[in-house]
N, C-alpha and C positions, 0 to 999 in steps of 0.2 A: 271518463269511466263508462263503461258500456250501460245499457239498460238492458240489456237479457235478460227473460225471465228465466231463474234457477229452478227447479223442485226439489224440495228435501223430504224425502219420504221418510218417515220414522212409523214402524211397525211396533206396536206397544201390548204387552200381555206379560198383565201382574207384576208392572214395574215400581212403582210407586213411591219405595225409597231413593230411586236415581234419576227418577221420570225428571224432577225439576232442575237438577243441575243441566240433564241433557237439553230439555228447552233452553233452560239460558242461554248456553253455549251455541245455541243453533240463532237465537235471536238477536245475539249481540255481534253476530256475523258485521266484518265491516263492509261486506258488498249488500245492501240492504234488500235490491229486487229479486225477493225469493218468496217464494211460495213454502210455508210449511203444514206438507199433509201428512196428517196423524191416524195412521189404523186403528182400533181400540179392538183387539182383538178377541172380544169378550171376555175382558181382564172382570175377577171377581174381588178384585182390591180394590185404592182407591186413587186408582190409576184414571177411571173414568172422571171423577171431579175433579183431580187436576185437570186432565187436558180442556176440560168444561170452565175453568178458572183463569187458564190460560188462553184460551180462545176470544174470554170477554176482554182479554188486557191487549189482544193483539191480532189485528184485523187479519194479519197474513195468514194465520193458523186456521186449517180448515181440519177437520174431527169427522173421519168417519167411522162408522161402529159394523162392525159383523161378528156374526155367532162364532163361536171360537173354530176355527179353522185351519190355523197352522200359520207360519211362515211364508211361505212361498203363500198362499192367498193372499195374502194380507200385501206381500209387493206385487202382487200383481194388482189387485184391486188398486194400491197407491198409484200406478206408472200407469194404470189406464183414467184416473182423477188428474193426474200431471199436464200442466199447460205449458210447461217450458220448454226450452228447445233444448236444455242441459237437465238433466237427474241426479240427483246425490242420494244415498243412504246414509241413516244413520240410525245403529239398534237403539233403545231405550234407553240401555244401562251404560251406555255412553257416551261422552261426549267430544268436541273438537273444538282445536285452536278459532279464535276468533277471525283470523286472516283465511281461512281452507275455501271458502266458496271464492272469497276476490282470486284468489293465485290460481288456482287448480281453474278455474271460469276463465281465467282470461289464459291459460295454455289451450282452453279446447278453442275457444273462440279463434285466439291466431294465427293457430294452426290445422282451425277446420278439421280436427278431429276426432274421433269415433269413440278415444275413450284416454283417460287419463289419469295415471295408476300415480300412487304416493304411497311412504313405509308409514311406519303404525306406532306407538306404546302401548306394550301390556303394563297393565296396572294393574298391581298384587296386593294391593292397601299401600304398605309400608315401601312396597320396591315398586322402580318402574325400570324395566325393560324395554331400549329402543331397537325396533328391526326395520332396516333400511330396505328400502326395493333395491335386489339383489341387481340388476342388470342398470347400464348403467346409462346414466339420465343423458334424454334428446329426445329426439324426434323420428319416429320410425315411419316409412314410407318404401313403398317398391320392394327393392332388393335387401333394405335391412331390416325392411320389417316379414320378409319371408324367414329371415336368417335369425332376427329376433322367435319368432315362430317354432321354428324348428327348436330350440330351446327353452321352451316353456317351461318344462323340465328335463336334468340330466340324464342321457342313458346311460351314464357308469359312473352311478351310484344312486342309493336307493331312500329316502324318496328326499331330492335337494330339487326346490324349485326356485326358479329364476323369476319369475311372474307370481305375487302373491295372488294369490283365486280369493282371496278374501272382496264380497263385496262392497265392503264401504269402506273403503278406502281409495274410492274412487269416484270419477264423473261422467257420465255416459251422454252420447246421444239418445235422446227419448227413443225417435224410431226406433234405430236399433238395439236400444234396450228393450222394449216393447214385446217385440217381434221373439226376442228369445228367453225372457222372462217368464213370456205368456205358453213358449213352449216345455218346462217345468211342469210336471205334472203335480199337483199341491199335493201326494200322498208323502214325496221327497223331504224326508227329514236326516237325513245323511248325506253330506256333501248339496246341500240346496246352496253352497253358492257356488260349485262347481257349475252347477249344473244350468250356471247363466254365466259365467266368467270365461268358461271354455270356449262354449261355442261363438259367446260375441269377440274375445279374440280373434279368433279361428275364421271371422267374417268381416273386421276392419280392415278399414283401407289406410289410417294412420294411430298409432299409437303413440301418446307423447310418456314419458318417466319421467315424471315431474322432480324428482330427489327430492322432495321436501319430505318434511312428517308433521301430521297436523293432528291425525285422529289417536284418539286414547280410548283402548276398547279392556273394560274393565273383568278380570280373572274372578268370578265368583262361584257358588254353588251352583245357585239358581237361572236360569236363563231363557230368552225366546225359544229356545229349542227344546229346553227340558232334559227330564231323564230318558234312557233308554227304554224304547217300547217293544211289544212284541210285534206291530208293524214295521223292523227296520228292513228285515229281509224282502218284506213287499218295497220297501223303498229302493231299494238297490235294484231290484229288480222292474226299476222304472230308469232309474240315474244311470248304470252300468250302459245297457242297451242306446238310449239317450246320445251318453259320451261316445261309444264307439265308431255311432253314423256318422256323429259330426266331425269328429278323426278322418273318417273313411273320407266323406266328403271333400275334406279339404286337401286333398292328394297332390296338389302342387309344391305343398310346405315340407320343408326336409325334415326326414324323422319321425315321421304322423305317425305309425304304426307303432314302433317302439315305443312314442312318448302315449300313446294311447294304453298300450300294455302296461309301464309303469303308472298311470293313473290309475286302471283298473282295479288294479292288484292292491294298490296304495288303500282306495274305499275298502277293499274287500276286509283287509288286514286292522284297520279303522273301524268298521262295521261287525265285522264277526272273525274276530284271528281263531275262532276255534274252527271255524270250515279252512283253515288255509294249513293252520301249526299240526305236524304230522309226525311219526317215527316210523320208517319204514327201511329196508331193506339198508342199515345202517346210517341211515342218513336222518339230520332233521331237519326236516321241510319247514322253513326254506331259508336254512342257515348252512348247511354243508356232511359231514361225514362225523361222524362221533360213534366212537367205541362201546356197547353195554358195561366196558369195563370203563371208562374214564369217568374223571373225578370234576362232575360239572358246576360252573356258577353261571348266577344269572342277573346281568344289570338288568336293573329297569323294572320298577315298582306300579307300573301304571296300566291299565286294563292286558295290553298285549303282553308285558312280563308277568303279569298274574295268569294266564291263561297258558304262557309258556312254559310255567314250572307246573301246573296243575297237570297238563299233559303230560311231561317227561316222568313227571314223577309215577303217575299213573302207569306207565309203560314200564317201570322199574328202574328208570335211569339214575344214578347217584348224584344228586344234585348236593353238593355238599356245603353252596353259600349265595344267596341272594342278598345282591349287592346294590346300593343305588344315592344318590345325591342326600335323601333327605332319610335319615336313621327312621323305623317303626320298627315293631316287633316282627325279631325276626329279620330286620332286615340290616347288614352290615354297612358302615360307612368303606368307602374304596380303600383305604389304607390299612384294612383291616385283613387284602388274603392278600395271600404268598405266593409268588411262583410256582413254589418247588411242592403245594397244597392242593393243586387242582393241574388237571390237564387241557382243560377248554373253559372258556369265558363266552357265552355268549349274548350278544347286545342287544336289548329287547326293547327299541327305539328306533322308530321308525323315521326322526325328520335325521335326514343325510348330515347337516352341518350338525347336528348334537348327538350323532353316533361318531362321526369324527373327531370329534373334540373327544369323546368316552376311549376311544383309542390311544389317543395321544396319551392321556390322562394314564390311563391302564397303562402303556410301554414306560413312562414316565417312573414308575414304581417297580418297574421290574417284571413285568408281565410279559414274555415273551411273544412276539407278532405273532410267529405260528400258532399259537393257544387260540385268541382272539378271534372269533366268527361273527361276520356282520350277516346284515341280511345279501342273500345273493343274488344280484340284479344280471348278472350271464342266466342264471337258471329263469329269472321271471320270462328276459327276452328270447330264450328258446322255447319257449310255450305258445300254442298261436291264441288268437283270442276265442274261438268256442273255447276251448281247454279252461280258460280263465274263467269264463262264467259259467262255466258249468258248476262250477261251486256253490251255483245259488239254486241250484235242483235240489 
């Protein structure tokens, strides 16, 4: 077995009730030579005497504390304390299989390299949801890890990625984790792991997809990130800019520009869909063509379809059923409109493989295709990139 030294950074603020399963799970690691460094990100729970609890029970755990600071400080502060040649994350509020450090450590170790991505479990209390890393498991180098590259995410269709950008679910080279972790600017609370997952892609020299799943990242109210601030606009306007250099930069890799545009657009519509969702000159931005006179529904119950019916409707358009998975007030189960009751449906879901599925579903009941409006990813990639962030003026 190797003796590499691991780091497991785990960034903690106001975790408390999950802080101790997540130690466990990090401690009962079966590859034992690991370092665990603990941020305390001036949690005002009693998140600090655990980790002070834990620390006496186990020499590996090193605890450091700073004024509350955000996210992105708090991994940067960890990966600059990190002494190992390998890095892991893992948030507070959750945890991972016991085998993740030996497997995922011994693919970067034998294959020397740069970064080593695995799928995930959402945990929802009652339900767990497995998502597999979409592309598909080896060893990328040269020619297929340009080709890998170029596909990060789809340009025809809107937003399906092939590369989860999530960070812990993975294992990094320190350097190069370092190096673009540290270039995050800590204001970044929207997309803060894009905005190390991108470009340390985008500057490997081997990527392995591990096909395992080890990590369980838990669905709750509460989180490291928190609620929405009125700081997010300032963050975008750190993240956006950020992403499109490192795009620019890597101009060998096929598809840099397009895949940069749909990333763009992707934070924008995530961060603020009221600068993006429009009604103009018969069209709605940026689903397609709709009549003052048609009779609209609207999937999708979640910030971006609450913002899409708030618009339309303000514009005076007839929205006559908002539709979505889980019943509230007001809002319709799918089995509930009719064809021959509405003229357009449109899908107010932005991950690409769970707007496809909403289609199927819809034609499945009798929804005619032509009704049916996704988002429109022709319209994103005929837009150049000023156009795209201008929307943060």
């Amino acid at each position: 077995m190797s003796d590499t030294l691991l780091s497991v950074i785990i960034p903690v603020y106001n975790a408390a009730p999950y802080l101790r399963q997540c130690l466990d799970s990090v401690i009962a690691q079966t590859y034992k030579n690991i370092e665990i460094i603990c941020i305390n990100d001036g949690s005002t729970d009693d998140s600090g005497s655990i980790l002070e609890e834990y620390g006496r029970k186990d020499s590996r755990i090193r605890v450091i504390f700073q004024n509350h600071a955000g996210l992105v400080r708090g991994r940067k502060n960890g990966v600059s304390a990190a002494k190992g040649t390998y890095v892991m994350y893992v948030d507070a509020d959750d945890w991972i299989d016991e085998n993740m450090a030996e497997e995922m450590l011994f693919l970067a170790e034998s294959q020397d390299a740069d970064l080593v991505t695995s799928g995930h479990y959402r945990e929802y209390g009652s339900a767990t949801i497995l998502e597999k890393e979409p592309m598909q498991k080896g060893v990328y180098r040269n020619m297929e890890l340009d080709n890998l590259l170029g596909r990060i995410v789809e340009k025809d269709s809107f937003f399906k990625s092939n590369i989860k950008v999530m960070i812990w679910s993975k294992v990094y080279r320190r350097g190069l984790l370092k190096t673009y972790q540290n270039k995050a600017d800590d204001v970044i609370n929207i997309g803060e792991d894009a905005a190390v997952t991108y470009p340390l892609l985008l500057n490997s020299k081997c990527v392995v997809v591990s096909g395992g799943i080890y990590y369980h990242y838990r669905i709750h109210d509460k989180s490291m990130v928190g609620s929405q601030t009125a700081n997010e606009i300032h963050s975008l306007k750190k993240l956006l800019p950020l992403l499109y250099r490192e795009f620019s930069q890597a101009n060998t890799i096929p598809n840099t520009i397009s895949q940069c545009k749909i990333i763009l657009y992707y934070h924008l519509l995530v961060g603020f869909p009221e600068r993006i969702i429009s009604y103009r000159n018969g069209e709605v931005i940026p689903f397609g063509k709709v009549s003052v006179k048609d009779r609209l529904a609207i999937y999708g119950n979640g910030r971006f379809g609450k913002k899409l019916y708030s618009i339309l409707a303000d514009v005076g358009l007839s929205v006559v059923a908002r539709v979505d998975r889980q019943e509230g007030e007001g809002i319709l189960p799918i089995n509930c409109i009719c064809n021959d009751d509405l003229d357009k449906i449109l899908i107010a879901v932005i991950n690409g493989n769970a707007a496809k599925q909403i289609k199927e579903d819809l034609m499945k009941i009798g929804i005619s295709e032509s009704k049916i409006l996704n988002l429109d990813v022709d319209r994103i990639l005929a837009m150049d990139i000023p156009e795209i962030l201008s929307y943060l003026d």
